[in-house]
VOVOPA-737599 format. One line per 2 residues: number of its first residue (from 1); for each residue y, x, z of C-alpha. Coordinates in pm, 1 decimal, decimal comma. Each point is the difference from the previous one (the first is absolute). Example, Ala and Ser with C-alpha at 12.3 -4.5 7.8 and 13.67 -1.06 7.14 Angstrom:
BEGIN
1 = -450,0:1230,0:780,0; 344,0:137,0:-66,0
END
This chain:
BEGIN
1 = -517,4:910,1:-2687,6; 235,0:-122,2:-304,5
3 = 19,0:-328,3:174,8; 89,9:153,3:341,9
5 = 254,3:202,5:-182,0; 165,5:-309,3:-143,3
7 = -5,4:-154,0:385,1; 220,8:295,4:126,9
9 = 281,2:94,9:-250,9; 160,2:332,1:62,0
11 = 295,2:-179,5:95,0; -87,9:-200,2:274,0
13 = -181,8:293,5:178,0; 91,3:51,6:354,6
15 = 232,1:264,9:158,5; -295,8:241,3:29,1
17 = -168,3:-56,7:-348,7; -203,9:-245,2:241,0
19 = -221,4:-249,2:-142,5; 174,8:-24,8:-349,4
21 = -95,3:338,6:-205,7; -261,0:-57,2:-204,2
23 = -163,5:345,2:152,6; 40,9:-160,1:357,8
25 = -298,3:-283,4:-80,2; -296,9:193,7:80,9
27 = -336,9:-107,4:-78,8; -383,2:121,5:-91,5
29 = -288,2:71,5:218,4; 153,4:347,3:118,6
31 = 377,8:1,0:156,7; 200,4:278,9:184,3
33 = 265,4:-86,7:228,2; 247,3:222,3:164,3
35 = 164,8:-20,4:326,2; 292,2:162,0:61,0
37 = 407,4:21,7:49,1; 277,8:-183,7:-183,0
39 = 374,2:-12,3:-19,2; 128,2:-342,9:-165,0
41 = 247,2:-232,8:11,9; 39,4:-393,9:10,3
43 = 322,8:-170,2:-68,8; 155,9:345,8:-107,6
45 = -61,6:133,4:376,7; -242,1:314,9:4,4
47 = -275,5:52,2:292,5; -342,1:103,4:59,4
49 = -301,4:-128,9:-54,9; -407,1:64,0:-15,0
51 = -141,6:-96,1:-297,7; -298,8:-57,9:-209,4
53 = 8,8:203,5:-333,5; 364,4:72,9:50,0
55 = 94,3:-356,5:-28,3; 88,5:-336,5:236,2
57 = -169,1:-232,7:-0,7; -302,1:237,0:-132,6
59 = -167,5:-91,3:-328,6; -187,1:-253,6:-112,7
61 = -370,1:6,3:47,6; -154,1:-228,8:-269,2
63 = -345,4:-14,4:81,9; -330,2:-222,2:-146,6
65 = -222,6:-196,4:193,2; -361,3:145,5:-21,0
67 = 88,9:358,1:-50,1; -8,1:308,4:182,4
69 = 258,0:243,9:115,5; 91,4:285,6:147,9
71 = 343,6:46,5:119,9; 152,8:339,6:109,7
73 = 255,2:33,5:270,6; 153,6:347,4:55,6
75 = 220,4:4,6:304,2; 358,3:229,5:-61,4
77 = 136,4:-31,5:264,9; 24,0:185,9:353,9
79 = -216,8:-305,1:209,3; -284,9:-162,2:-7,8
81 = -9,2:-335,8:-252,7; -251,8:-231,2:-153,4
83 = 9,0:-334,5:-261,7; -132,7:-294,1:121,8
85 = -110,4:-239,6:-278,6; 168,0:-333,6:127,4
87 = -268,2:-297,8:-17,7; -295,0:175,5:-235,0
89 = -368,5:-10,4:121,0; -98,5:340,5:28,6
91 = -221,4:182,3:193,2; 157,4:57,8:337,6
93 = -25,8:406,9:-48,9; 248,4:-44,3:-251,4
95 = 248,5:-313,4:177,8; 276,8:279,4:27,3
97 = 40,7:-28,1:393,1; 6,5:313,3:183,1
99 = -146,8:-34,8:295,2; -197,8:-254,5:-102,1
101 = -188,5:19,2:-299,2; 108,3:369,6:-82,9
103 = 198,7:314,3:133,3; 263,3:-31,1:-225,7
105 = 118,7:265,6:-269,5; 150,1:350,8:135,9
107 = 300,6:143,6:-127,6; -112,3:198,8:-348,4
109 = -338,0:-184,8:-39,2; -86,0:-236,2:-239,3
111 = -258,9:-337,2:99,7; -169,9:-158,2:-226,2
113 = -56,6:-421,9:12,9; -288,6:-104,7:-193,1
115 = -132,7:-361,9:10,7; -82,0:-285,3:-241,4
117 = 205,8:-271,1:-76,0; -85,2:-345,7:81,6
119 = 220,2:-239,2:-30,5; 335,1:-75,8:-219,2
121 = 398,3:-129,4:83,4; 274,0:182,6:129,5
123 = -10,0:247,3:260,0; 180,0:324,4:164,1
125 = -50,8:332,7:177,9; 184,5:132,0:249,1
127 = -9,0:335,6:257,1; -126,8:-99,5:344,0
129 = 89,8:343,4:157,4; 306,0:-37,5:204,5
131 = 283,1:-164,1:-148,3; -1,5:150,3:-351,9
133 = -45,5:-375,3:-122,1; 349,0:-63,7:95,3
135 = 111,5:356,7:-170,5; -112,4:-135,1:-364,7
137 = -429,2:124,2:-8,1; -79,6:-365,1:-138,0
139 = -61,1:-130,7:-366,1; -162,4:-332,7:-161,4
141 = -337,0:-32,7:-143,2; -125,3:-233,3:-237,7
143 = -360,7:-82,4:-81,7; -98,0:-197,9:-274,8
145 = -289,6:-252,4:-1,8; -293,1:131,9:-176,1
147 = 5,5:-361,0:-187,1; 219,3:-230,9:-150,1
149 = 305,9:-47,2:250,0; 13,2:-313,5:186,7
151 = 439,8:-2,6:-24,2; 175,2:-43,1:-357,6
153 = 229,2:227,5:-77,4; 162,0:130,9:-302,1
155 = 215,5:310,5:234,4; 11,8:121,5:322,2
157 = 206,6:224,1:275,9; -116,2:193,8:312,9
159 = 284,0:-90,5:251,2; -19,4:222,3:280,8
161 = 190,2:-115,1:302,9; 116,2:259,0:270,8
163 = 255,7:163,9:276,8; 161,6:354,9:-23,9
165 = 235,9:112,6:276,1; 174,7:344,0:-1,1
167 = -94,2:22,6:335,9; -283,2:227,0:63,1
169 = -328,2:-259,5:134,9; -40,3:215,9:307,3
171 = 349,7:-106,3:86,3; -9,9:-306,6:-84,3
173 = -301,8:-53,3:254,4; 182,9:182,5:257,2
175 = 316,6:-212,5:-4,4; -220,8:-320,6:20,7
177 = -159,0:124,0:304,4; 325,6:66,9:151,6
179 = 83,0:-322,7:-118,9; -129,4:-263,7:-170,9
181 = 274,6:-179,8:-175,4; 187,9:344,7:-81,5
183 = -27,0:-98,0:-343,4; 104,3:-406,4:62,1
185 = 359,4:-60,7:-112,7; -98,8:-351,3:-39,2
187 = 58,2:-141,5:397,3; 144,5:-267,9:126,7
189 = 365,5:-55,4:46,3; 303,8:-201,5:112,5
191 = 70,5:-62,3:-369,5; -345,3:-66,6:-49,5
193 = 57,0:-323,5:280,4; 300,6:-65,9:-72,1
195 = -129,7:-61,0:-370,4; -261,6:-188,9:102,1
197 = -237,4:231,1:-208,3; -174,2:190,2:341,1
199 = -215,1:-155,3:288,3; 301,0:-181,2:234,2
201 = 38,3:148,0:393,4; -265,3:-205,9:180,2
203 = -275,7:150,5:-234,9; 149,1:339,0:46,5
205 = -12,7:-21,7:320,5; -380,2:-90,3:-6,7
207 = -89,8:287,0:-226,6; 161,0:227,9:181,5
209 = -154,0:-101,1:304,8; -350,1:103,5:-153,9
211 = 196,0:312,8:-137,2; -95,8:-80,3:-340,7
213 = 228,7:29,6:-308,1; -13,0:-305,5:-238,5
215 = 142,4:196,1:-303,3; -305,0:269,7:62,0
217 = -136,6:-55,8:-362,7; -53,9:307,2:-158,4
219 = -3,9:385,6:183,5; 123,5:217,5:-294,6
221 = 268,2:-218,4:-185,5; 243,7:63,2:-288,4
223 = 238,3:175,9:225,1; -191,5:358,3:-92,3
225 = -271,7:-181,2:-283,6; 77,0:8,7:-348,0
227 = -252,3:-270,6:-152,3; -119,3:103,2:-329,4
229 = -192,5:-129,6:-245,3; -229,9:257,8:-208,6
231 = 181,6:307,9:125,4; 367,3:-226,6:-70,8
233 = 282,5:-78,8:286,6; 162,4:-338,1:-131,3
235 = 287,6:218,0:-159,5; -239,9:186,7:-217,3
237 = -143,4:-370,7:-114,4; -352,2:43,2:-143,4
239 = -45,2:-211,7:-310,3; -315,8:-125,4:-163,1
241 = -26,1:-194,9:-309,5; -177,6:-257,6:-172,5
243 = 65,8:-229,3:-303,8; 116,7:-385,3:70,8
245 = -347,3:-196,0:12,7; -219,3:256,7:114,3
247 = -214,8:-54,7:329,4; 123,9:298,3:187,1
249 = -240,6:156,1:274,8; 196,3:153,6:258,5
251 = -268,6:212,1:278,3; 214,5:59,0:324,3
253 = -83,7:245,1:255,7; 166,4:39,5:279,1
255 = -4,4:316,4:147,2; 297,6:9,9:197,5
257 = -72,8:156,7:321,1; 159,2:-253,8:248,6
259 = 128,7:-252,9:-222,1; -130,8:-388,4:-61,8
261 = 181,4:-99,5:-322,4; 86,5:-350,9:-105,8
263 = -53,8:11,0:-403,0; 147,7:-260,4:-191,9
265 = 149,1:34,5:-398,1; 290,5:-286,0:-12,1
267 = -77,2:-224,1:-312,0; -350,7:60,2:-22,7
269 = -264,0:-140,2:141,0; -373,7:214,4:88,5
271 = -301,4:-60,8:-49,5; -195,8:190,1:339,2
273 = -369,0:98,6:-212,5; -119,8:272,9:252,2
275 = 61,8:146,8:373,9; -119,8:334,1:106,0
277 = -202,5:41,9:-374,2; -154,1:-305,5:84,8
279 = 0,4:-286,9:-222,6; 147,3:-368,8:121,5
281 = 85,2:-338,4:-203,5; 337,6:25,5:-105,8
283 = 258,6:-97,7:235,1; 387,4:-90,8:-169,0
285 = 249,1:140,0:252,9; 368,9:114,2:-2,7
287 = -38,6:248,5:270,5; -261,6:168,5:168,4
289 = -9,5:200,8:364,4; -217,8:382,8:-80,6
291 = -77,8:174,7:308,3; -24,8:415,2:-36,7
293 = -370,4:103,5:-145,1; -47,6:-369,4:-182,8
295 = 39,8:-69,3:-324,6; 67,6:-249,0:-231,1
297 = -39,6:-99,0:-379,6; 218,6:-270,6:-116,2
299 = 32,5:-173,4:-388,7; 325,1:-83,8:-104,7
301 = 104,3:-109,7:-349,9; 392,1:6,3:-100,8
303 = 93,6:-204,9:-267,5; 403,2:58,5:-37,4
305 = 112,5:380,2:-136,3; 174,0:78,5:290,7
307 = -54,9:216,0:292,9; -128,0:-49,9:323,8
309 = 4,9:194,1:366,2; -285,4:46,8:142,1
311 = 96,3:-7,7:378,0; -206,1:127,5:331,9
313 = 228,2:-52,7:254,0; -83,7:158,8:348,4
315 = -140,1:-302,1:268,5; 312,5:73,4:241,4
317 = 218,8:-32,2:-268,8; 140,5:397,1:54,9
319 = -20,1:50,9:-391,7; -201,3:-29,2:-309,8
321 = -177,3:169,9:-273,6; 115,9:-117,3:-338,5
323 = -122,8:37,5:-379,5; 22,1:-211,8:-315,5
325 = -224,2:-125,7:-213,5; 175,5:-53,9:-379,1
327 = -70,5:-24,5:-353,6; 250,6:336,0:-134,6
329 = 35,0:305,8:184,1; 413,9:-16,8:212,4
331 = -41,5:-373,9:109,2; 97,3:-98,1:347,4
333 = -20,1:-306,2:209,7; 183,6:-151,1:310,5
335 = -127,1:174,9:309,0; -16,7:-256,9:232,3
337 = 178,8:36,7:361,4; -217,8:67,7:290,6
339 = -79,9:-268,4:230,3; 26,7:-80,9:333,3
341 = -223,2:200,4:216,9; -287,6:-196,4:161,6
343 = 36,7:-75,0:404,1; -352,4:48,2:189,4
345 = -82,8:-351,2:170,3; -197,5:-123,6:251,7
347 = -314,7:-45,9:-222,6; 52,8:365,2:-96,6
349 = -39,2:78,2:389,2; -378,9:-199,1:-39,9
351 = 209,5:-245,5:252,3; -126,1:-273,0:-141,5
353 = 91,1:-292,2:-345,5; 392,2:3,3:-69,6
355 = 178,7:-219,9:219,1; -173,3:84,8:344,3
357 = 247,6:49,1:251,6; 27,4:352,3:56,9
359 = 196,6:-74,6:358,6; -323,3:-169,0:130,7
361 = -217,6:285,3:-103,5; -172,7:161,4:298,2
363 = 47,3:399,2:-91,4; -319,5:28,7:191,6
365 = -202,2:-120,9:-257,8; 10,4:320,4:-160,9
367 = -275,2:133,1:197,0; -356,4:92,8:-151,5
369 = -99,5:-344,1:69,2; -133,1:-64,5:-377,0
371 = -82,8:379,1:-37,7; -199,0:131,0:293,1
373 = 4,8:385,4:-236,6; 354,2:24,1:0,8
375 = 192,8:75,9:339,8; 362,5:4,2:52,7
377 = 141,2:332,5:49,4; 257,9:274,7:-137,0
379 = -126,6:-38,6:-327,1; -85,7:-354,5:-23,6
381 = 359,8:-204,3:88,6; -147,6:-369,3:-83,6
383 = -299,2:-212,2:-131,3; 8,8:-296,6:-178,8
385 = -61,3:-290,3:158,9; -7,7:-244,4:-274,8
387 = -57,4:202,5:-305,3; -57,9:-193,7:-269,3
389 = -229,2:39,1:-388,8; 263,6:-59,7:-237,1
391 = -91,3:104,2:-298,0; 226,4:-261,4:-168,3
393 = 315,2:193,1:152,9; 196,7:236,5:-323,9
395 = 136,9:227,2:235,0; 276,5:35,9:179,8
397 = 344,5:-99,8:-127,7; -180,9:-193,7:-323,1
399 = -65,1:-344,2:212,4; 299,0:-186,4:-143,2
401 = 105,8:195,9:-313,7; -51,9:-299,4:-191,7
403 = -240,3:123,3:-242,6; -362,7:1,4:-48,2
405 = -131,7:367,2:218,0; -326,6:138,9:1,3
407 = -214,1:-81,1:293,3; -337,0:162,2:85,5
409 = -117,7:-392,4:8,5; 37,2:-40,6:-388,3
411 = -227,5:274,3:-90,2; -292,6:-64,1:-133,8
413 = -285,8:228,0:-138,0; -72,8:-32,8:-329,5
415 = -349,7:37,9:46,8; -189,2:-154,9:245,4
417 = -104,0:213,4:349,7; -316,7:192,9:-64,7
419 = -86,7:23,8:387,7; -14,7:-365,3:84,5
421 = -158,9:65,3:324,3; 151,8:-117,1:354,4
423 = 140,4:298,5:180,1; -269,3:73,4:310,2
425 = 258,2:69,6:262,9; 403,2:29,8:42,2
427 = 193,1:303,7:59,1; 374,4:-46,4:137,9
429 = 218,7:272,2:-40,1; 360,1:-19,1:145,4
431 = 319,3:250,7:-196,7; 186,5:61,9:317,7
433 = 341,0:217,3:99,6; 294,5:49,2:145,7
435 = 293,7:-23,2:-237,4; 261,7:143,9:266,3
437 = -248,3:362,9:37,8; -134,3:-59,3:-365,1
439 = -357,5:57,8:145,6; -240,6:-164,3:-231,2
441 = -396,3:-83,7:17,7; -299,8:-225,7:-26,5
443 = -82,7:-202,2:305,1; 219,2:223,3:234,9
445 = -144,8:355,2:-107,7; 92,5:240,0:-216,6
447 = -177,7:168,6:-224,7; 32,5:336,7:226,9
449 = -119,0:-215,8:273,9; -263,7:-136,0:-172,4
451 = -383,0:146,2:61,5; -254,6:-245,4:-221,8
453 = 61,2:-131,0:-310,2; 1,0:-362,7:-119,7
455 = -368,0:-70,3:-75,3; -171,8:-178,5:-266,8
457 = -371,1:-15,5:-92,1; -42,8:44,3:-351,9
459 = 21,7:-298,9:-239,0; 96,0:-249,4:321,8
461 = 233,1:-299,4:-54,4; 254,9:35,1:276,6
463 = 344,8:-244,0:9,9; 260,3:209,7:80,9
465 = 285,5:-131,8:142,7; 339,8:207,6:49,5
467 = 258,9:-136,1:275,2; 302,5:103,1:-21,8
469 = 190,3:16,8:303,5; 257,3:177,3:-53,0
471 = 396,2:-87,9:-167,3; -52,6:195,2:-356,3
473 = -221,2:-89,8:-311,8; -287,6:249,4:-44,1
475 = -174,3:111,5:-301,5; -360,7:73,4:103,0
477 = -249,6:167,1:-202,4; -354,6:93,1:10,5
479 = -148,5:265,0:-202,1; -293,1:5,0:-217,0
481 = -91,8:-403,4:-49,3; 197,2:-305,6:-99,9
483 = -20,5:-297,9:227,4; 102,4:-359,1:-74,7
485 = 257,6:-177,6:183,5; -87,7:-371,2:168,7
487 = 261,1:-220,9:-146,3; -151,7:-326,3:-84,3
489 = -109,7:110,1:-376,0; -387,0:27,7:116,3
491 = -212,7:111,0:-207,3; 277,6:226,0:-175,4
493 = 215,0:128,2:269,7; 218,5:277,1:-194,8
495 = -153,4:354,6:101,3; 211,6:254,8:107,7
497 = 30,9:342,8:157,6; 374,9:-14,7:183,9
499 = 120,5:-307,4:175,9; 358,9:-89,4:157,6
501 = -45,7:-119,8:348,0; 312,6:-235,1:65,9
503 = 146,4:59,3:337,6; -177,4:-234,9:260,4
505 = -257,2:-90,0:-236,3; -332,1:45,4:-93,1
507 = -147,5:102,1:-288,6; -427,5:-78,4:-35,0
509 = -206,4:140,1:-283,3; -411,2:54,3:-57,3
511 = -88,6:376,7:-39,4; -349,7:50,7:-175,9
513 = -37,3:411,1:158,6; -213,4:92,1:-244,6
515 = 184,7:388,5:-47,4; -224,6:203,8:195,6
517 = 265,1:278,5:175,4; 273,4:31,8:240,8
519 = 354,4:-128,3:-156,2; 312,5:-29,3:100,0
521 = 174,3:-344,3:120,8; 390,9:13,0:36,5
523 = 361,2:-156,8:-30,2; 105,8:116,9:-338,8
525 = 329,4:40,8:175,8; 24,3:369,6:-32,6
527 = 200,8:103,2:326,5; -247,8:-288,1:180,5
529 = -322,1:150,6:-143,8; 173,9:378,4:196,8
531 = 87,6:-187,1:338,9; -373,3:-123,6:49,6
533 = -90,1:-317,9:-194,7; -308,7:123,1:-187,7
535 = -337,0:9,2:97,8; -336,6:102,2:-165,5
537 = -263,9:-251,3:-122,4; -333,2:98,9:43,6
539 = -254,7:-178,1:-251,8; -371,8:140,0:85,6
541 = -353,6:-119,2:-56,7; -164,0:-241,4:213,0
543 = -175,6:206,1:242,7; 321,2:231,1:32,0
545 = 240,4:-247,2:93,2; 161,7:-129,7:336,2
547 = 96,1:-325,0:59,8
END
């Protein structure tokens, strides 16, 4: 606890008391959370929140692999709400999914989590009862290896990544139904042409044809987000230090609800040592893409005794978090301007490599020629039909920044893949919408619409391959198991639990189903997740399943 205390200084707590106060790192084999209301403020503006403990993001949770514990969640407030423990193996009673795996806690009552700990690296929790995760019931949790650590560090920072809008979530969610660019202030226009910086007529006139909206990139944008960084808007400018020479460990989460980030910290490079709590062979980078629910720990090592900003700049470009890393308490650093927002292309559209010509393409190829499940209807406006694996691709608006960006294609486990068996069958699954209705699902159904969960027999090797065919990036994740994601490292494919599906592409990774239980699968896209894309995996014995 004395070296927690001397990673979070009083001074660079957040708004809230967040993750900074020494009292606010919570550890031990019996914990008691509390769920309730919260006025705050963020870049001297005052709103409301739902917190954890009284504080956003909530506190720390700095756990040990191979213990016990027993958590206690008492519920404050007037609805229902639960805590979902983002990526940890637990026993599916105690997942955090009402619904699902539980009923969720009651207004007054208090639930108590109890499981073991198996595994180490850097991890969150979050609510999963209707959109309190975007109202501030999220915190970080760290578990340390029960041996020696495979990453060298000599000090290290929780970085929590998320989005805050005064704008009540039921609102928000309303508007987007209405209309799904209310929040995009980012379109295209005459200056944009005249500039040369936006698509010119003739491919205007093509994308308007299919109805489709090139600068579509993100749903919820800076225009009502404030980006923070551990409970910080850039104006409030958390700070974290460290002494010139020392290897720095910086653990990102993000738990933004709607927001991919783009994280890079001008003048330094990163060292990438773990995804999702997972360790990988370091990767050097200058920027990395983090979807919402993944996380990453990166090494850096500043050598000068100046300061540095620490930048997560929102993937259409609408705004950015901002924080600074420095040697004395005060220092600042250049913020850096934002950059051009990212244009969705053809490739995006799963149309095909970059260059096809998109006047030649026959719009009738988007029938459910290459997925007999899905069928074209109200809810299902296209499918891909040339979506492409790219796990080499850094995410939209990173392609030509002229630095080296993380790819899923240059991670690497560190350890090689205990399963080495063949997966026994394949199991397509297609993320399909309509952006103009903001109607969301798996292969064409919502969850509501749904009546049999995903099945898997227990301890099978299935390859599961996602399709995206739809315009927007989505974060999918699967409860209760890590899988490993086929990118040409075999043998050590990195494992993960949340993975960005590009637009138009496809994303393939080997899923051991050896959690016995139903769990949820979902977009990690909050106001997604609400319009129908989640379903429920099923993982059963032998003799239960169904094929």
């Amino acid at each position: 606890m004395a070296a927690l205390g001397a990673a979070w200084p009083r001074w660079a707590r957040s708004a809230t008391d967040g993750l900074a106060a020494d009292a606010n790192v919570l550890s031990g084999s019996e914990i008691a959370l509390t769920i309730g209301h919260k006025m705050w403020s963020v870049d001297g503006r005052s709103g409301h929140a739902v917190a954890v403990n009284g504080t956003l993001p909530g506190p720390l949770l700095r756990l040990k692999e191979g213990q016990n514990v027993r958590i206690k969640v008492t519920n404050t407030l007037d609805e229902d709400t639960s805590i979902h423990w983002h990526g940890l193996l637990v026993p599916f009673q105690f997942d955090g999914v009402p619904g699902v795996s539980f009923p969720g806690i009651k207004p007054g009552e208090t639930f108590t989590y109890e499981f073991p700990i198996k595994q180490a690296g850097t991890y969150w929790y979050h609510s999963h009862s209707g959109a309190q995760e975007q109202e501030g019931i999220y915190g970080p949790l760290v578990i340390d290896p029960a041996g020696p650590d495979p990453v060298a560090f000599d000090r290290e920072h929780v970085v929590v990544l998320s989005d805050y809008s005064f704008l009540h979530p039921h609102m928000i969610m309303a508007k987007l139904k209405k209309h799904s660019g209310y929040f995009n202030y980012q379109k295209q226009t005459l200056a944009g042409l005249l500039a040369g910086k936006d698509q010119p007529l003739k491919d205007r006139a093509e994308w308007a044809r299919m109805r489709m909206d090139p600068t579509d990139i993100s749903d919820v944008t800076g225009s009502t987000y404030t980006f923070l960084i551990n409970g910080h808007g850039p104006q409030d400018n958390w700070t974290a230090l460290f002494k010139p020479g020392e290897r720095v460990r910086l653990r990102f989460v993000n738990a933004a609800a709607m927001t991919i980030f783009d994280v890079r910290i001008p003048g330094l490079k990163m060292s990438v040592v773990q995804t999702d709590g997972q360790d990988v062979k370091p990767v050097a980078v200058d920027e990395f893409q983090i979807g919402p629910a993944e996380t990453y720990d990166v090494i850096v090592q500043p050598m000068d005794d100046a300061a540095f900003t620490l930048v997560a700049e929102a993937v259409d470009r609408s705004g950015m978090g901002r924080a600074t890393l420095a040697p004395r308490p005060g220092m600042t650093a250049a913020v850096p301007p934002l950059r051009e927002r990212p244009l969705t292309t053809m490739t995006d559209m799963g149309m095909g490599p970059p260059g096809m010509d998109m006047s030649r393409m026959d719009m009738s190829m988007r029938n459910p020629k290459n997925a007999p499940q899905v069928k074209m209807g109200p809810g299902v406006e296209m499918i891909a039909p040339m979506a492409m694996e790219r796990p080499g691709f850094p995410g939209q608006g990173l392609e030509d920044v002229g630095h080296k960006v993380l790819s899923y294609a240059d991670l690497a486990s560190l350890t090689a893949n205990t399963d080495k068996r063949a997966p026994t069958r394949t199991k397509q699954i297609h993320l399909t919408g309509n952006m103009q209705r903001f109607m969301w699902s798996f292969d064409g159904k919502k969850l509501s619409e749904v009546t049999e969960p995903i099945p898997f027999r227990l301890n099978e090797r299935v390859r599961v391959e996602l399709v995206n065919d739809t315009m927007m990036a989505h974060p999918i994740h699967l409860h209760g198991h890590f899988f490993e994601v086929v990118n040409g490292h075999d043998g050590f494919h990195p494992r993960k639990h949340t993975v960005i599906v590009p637009p138009g592409g496809v994303i393939a990774f080997n899923l051991t189903a050896d959690a016995p239980g139903d769990w949820a699968f979902h977009c990690h896209l909050l106001f997604h997740m609400h319009a129908g894309m989640m379903q429920v995996v099923s993982v059963r014995p032998f003799a239960e399943s169904t094929t």
